[in-house]
LUMKOLPA-670698 format. One record per residue (C-alpha): residue number from 1; residue in one letter; x, y, z. Coordinates in nm, 3 decimals. Last residue first. Example, Ala and Ser with C-alpha at 12.3 -4.5 7.8 and 13.67 -1.06 7.14 Angstrom:
2
(2,s,(1.367,-0.106,0.714)) (1,a,(1.230,-0.450,0.780)) 
***
This chain:
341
(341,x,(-0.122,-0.913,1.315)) (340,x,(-0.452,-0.761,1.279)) (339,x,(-0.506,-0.572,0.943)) (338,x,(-0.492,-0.214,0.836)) (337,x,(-0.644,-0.077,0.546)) (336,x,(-0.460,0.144,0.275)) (335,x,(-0.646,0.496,0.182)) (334,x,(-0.514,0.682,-0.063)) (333,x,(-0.615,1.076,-0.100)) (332,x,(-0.564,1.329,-0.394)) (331,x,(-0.676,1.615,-0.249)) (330,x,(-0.787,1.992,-0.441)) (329,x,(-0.981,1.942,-0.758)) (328,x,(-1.105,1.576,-0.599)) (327,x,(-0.875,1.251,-0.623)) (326,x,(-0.977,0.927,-0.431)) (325,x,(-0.758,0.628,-0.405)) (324,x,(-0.904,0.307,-0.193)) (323,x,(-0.641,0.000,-0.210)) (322,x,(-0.861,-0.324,-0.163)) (321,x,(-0.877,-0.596,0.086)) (320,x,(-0.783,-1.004,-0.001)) (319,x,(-0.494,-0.939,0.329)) (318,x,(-0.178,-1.046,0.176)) (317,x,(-0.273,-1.069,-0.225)) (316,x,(-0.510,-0.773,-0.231)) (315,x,(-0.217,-0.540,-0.040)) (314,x,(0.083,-0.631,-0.235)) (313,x,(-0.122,-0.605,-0.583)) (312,x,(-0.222,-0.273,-0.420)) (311,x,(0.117,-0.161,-0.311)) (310,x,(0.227,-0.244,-0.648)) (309,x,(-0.010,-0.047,-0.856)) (308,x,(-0.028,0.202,-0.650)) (307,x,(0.382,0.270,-0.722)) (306,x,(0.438,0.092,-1.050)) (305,x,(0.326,0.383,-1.286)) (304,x,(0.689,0.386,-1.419)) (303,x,(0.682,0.803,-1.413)) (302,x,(0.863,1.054,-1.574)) (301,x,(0.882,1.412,-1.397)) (300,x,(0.565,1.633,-1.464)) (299,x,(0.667,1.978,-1.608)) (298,x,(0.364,2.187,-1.528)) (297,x,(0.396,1.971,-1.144)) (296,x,(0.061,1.931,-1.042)) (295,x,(-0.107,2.131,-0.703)) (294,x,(-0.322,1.859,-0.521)) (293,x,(-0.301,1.893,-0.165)) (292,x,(-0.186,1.575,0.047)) (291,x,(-0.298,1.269,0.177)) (290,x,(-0.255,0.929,0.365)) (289,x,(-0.456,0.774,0.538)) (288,x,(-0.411,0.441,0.751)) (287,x,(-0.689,0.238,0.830)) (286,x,(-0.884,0.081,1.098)) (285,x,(-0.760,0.330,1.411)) (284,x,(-1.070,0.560,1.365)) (283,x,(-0.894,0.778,1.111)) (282,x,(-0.576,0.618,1.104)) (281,x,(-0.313,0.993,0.985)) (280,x,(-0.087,1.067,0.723)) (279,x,(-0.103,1.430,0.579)) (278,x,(0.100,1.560,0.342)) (277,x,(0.117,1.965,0.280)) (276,x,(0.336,2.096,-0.034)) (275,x,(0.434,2.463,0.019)) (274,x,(0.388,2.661,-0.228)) (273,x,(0.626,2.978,-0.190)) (272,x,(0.861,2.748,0.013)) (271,x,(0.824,2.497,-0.300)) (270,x,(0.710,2.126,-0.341)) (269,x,(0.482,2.149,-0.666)) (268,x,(0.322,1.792,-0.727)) (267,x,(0.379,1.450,-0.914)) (266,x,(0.701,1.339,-0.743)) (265,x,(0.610,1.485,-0.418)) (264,x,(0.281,1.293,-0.379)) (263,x,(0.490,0.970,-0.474)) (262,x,(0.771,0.986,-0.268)) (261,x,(0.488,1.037,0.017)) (260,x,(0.355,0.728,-0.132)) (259,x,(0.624,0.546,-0.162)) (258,x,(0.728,0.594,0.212)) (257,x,(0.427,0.458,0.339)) (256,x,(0.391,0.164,0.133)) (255,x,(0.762,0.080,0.225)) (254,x,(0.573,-0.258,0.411)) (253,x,(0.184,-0.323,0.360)) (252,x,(0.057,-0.274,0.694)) (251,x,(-0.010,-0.474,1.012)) (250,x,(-0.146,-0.296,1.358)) (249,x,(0.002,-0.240,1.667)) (248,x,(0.008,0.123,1.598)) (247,x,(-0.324,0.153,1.544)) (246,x,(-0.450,0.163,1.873)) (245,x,(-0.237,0.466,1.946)) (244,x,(-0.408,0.696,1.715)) (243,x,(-0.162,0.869,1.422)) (242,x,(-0.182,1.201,1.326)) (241,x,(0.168,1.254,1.156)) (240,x,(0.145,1.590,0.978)) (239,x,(0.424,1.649,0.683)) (238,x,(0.519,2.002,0.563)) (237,x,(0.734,2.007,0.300)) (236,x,(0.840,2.378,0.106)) (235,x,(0.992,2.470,0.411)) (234,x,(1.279,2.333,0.405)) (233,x,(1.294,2.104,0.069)) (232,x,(1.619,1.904,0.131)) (231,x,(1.665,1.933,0.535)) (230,x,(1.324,1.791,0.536)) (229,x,(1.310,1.586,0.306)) (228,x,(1.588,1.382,0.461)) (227,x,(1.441,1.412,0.765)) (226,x,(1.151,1.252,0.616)) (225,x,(1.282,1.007,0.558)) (224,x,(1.410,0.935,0.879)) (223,x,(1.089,0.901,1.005)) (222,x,(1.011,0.674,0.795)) (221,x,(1.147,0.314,0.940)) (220,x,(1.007,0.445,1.266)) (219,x,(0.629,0.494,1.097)) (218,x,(0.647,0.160,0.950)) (217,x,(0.736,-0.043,1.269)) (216,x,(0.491,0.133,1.476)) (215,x,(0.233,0.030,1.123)) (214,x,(0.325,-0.335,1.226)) (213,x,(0.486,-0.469,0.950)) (212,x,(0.328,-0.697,0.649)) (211,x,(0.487,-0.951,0.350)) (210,x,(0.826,-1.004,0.511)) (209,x,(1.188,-0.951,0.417)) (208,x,(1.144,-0.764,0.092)) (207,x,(1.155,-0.415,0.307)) (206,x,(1.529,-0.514,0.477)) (205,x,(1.670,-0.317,0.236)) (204,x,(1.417,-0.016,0.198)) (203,x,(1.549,-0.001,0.590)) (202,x,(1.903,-0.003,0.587)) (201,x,(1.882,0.269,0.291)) (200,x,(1.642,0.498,0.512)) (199,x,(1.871,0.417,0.788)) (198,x,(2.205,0.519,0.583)) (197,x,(2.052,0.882,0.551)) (196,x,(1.964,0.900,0.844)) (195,x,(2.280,0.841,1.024)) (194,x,(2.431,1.092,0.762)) (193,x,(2.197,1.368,0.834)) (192,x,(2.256,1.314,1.234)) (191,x,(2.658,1.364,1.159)) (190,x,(2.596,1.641,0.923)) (189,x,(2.335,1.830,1.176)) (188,x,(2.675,1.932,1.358)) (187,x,(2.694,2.169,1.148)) (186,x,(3.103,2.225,1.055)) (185,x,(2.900,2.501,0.798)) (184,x,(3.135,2.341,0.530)) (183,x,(2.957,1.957,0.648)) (182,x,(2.615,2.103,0.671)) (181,x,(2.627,2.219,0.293)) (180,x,(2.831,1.930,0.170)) (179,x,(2.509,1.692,0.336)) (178,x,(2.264,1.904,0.179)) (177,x,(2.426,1.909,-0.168)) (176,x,(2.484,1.524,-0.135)) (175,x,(2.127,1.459,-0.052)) (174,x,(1.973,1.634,-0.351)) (173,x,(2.290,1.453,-0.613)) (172,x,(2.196,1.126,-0.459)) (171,x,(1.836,1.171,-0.480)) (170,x,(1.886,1.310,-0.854)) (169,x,(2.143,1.048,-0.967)) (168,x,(1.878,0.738,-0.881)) (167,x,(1.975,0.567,-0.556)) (166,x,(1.637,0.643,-0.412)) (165,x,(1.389,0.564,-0.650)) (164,x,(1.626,0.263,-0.769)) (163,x,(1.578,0.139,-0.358)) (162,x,(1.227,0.164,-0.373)) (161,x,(1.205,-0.004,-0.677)) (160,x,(1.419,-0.314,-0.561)) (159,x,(1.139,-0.292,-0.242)) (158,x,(0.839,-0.310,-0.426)) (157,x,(0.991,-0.544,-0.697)) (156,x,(1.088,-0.815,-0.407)) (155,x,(0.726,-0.704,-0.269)) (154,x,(0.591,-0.836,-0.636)) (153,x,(0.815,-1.171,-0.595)) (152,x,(0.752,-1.247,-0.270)) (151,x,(0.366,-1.215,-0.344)) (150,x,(0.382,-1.348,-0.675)) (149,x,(0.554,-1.684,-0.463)) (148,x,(0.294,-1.669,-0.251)) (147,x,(0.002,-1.638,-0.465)) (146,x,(0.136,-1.954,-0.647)) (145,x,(0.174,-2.178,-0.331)) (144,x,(-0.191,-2.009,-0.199)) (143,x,(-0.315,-2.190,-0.569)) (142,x,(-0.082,-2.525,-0.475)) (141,x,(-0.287,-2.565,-0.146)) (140,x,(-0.622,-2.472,-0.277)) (139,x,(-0.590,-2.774,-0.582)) (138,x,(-0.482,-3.001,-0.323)) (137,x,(-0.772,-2.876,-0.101)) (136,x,(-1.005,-2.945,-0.414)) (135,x,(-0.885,-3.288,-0.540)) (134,x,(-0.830,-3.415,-0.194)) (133,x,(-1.209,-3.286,-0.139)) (132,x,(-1.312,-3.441,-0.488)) (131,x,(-1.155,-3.783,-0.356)) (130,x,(-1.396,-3.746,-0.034)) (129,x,(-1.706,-3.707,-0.232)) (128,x,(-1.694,-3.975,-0.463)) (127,x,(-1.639,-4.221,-0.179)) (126,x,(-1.881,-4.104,0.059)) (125,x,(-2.126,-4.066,-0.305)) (124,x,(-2.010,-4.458,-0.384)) (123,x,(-2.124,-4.533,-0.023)) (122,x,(-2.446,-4.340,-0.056)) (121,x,(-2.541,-4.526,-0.387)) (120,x,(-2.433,-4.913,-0.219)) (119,x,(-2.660,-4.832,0.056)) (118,x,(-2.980,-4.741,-0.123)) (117,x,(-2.868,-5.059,-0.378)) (116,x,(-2.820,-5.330,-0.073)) (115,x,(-3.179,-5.143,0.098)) (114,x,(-3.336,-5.238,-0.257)) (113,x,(-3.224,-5.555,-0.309)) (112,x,(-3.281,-5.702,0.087)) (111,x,(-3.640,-5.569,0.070)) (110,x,(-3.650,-5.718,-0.277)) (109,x,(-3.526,-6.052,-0.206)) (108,x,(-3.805,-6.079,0.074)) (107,x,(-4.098,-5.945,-0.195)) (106,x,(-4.003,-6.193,-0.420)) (105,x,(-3.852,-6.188,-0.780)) (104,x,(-4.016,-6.208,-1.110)) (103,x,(-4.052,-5.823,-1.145)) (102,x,(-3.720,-5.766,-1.306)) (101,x,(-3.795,-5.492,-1.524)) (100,x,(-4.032,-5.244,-1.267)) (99,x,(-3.767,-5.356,-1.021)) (98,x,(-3.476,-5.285,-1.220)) (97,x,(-3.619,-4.941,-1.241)) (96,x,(-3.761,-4.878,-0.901)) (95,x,(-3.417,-4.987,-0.709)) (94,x,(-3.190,-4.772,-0.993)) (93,x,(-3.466,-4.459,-0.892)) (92,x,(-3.435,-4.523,-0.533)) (91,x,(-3.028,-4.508,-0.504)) (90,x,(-2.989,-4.249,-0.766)) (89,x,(-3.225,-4.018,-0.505)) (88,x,(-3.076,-4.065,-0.207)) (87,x,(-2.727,-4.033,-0.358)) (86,x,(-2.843,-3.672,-0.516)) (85,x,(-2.981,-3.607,-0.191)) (84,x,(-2.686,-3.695,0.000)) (83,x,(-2.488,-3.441,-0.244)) (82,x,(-2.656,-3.164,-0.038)) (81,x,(-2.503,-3.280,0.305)) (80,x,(-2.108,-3.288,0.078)) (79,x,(-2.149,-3.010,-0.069)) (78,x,(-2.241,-2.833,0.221)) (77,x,(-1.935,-2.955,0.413)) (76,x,(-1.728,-2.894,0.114)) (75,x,(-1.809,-2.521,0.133)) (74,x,(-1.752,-2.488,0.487)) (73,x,(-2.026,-2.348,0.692)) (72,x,(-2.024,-2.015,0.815)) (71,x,(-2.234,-1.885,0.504)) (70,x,(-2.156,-1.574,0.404)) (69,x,(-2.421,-1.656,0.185)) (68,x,(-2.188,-1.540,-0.157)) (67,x,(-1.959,-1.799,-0.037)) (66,x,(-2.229,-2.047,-0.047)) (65,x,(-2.339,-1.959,-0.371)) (64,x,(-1.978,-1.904,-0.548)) (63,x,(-2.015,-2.257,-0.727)) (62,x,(-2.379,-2.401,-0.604)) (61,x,(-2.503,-2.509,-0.959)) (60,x,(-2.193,-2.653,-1.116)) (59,x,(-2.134,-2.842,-0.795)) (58,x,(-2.472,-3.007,-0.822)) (57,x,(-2.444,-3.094,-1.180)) (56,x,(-2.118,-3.268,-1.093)) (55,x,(-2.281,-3.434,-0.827)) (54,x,(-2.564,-3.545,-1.051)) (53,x,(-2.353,-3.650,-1.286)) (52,x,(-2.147,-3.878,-1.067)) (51,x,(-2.396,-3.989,-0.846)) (50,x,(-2.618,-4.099,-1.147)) (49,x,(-2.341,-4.253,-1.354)) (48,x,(-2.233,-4.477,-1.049)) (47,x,(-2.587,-4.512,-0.985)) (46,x,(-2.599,-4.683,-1.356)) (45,x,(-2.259,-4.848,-1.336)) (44,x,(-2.359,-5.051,-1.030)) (43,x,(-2.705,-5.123,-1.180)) (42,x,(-2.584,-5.221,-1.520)) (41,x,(-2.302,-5.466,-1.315)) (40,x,(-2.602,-5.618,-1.126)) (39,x,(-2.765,-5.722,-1.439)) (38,x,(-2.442,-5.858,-1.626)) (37,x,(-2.441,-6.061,-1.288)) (36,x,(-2.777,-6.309,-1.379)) (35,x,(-2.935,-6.234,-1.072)) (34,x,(-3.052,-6.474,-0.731)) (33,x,(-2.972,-6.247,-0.404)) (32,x,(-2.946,-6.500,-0.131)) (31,x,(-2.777,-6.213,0.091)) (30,x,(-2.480,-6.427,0.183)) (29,x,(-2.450,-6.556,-0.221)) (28,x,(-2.476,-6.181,-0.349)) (27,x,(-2.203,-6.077,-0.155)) (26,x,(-1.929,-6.342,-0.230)) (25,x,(-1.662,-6.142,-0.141)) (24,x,(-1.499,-6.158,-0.444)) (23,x,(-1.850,-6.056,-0.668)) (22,x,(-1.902,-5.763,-0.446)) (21,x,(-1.542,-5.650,-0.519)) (20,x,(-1.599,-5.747,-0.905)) (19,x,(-1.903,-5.521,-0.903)) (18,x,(-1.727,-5.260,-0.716)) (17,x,(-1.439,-5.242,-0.987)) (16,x,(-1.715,-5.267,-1.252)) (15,x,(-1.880,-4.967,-1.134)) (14,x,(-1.534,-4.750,-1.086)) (13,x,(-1.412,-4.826,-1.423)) (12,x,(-1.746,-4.747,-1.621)) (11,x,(-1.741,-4.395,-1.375)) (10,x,(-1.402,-4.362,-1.466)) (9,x,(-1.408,-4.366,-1.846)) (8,x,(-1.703,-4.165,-1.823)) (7,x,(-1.515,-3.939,-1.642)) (6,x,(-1.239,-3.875,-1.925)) (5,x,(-1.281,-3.452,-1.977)) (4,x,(-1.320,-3.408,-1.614)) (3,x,(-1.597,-3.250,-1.489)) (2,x,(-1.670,-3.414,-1.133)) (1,x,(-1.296,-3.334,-1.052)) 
***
């Protein structure tokens, strides 16, 4: 607010609107303060110009330094106790100046002069103060408006991916084959496969419907996933749940999980003669892990490069925390924090 391109404009407005007020209410007669009023408009505009500047100076100058504090106190707070300075000081300096000019007048209408001005300075800074803090939650309110909406629209494109990973020919054609398979053997496995397989689709479904799960939640919703891999690759998938119990309460980023086990198979050999290891585990119970052993495809499959990329947009705009991926000769590694519900 303090910067805006037409403040002048409003600092001239706002010292002649509080000269008129004073003016109106007949100040200057009750006080038996004798001054031609072009005077006493300069003054009002003068520690109107003061406060202003010196405010916006002031703002300029402690921008990201309480935050980078880790101060407790709220930033407007401070503002506001340090402005009082700025007020403190305009106030003094207008009362020196016109009396180093105006030196005719006694020391009673002086006393009364100078405590009108100190007062009049830290009003206009109360003033000036609480319009920048509508200016700056406003300003908050319609910034966590935008975040949510790319929120709900990035985990809309989290989950609609999901689901095109899934319903592309090659899952279908995969799951099919399995299913025919268990069906000709009269397996009874066909019934559970097909329960399974409509869960996993139930689930990417309801994915968009909130920003975080609880990691229970998470680890039920792929389970039946990796069924499906399961019965698909055999032997060639081995998957090690290690999760600790405190955890489990805990809020993650939802269908993270599953994309990126869909992702470490994607870019990797998955065969029984080498077998593909994932492990997902919460080291510590403050952050879920998940990992597997690097062995790239020759022929890599085409990829959107959506998948980190979206679960770490989803991540930094829910919870402000980062997406860790590490990659050595042998692991490639992601670690995604967990947050209190």
């Amino acid at each position: 607010m303090f910067s805006h391109r037409l403040r002048y404009l409003f600092i001239l407005v706002l010292g002649t609107y509080s000269y008129l007020n004073t003016v109106f209410s007949e100040t200057f007669r009750y006080y038996g303060i004798r001054e031609n009023g072009w005077v006493i408009l300069a003054i009002f505009v003068y520690i109107c110009l003061l406060v202003w500047e010196g405010n916006r100076l002031l703002y300029g100058w402690l921008s990201g330094r309480l935050a980078a504090m880790d101060s407790k106190m709220h930033p407007l707070l401070g503002f506001f106790l340090l402005s009082n300075f700025v007020a403190g000081f305009a106030g003094v300096s207008a009362f020196l100046l016109v009396r180093l000019l105006r030196p005719e007048h006694s020391v009673e209408e002086w006393n009364i002069a100078g405590k009108l001005i100190v007062l009049f300075a830290f009003r206009i800074n109360l003033f000036l103060q609480c319009i920048h803090a509508i200016f700056h939650l406003l300003s908050r309110y319609k910034q966590k408006e935008l975040e949510a909406e790319e929120l709900r629209r990035v985990s809309t494109q989290a989950s609609l991916q999901a689901v095109r990973s899934q319903v592309n020919p090659h899952f279908l054609f995969n799951n099919l084959n399995v299913l025919s398979s268990l069906i000709l053997q009269k397996n009874d496995e066909a019934n559970t496969f097909v329960e399974k397989f409509s869960l996993v689709y139930r689930n990417l479904l309801r994915g968009q419907e909130r920003d975080m799960v609880a990691l229970q939640e998470e680890l039920d919703f792929i389970k039946p996933y990796l069924y499906l891999l399961e019965k698909r690759f055999g032997q060639g998938l081995r998957v090690t749940l290690n999760i600790d119990q405190s955890a489990l309460k805990k809020q993650v980023v939802p269908v993270a999980l599953q994309m990126l086990v869909e992702n470490a198979i994607k870019h990797n050999i998955v065969s029984s003669r080498k077998p593909l290891h994932v492990r997902i585990s919460s080291p510590g119970g403050d952050a879920l892990v998940v990992e597997n052993d690097l062995q790239p495809r020759l022929e890599k499959e085409p990829s959107t490069q959506v998948g980190l990329e979206n679960i770490r947009q989803r991540l930094r705009m829910t919870t402000g925390r980062e997406l860790m991926v590490e990659q050595t000769p042998s692991i490639f590694r992601v670690t995604m924090p967990l947050m209190y519900s």
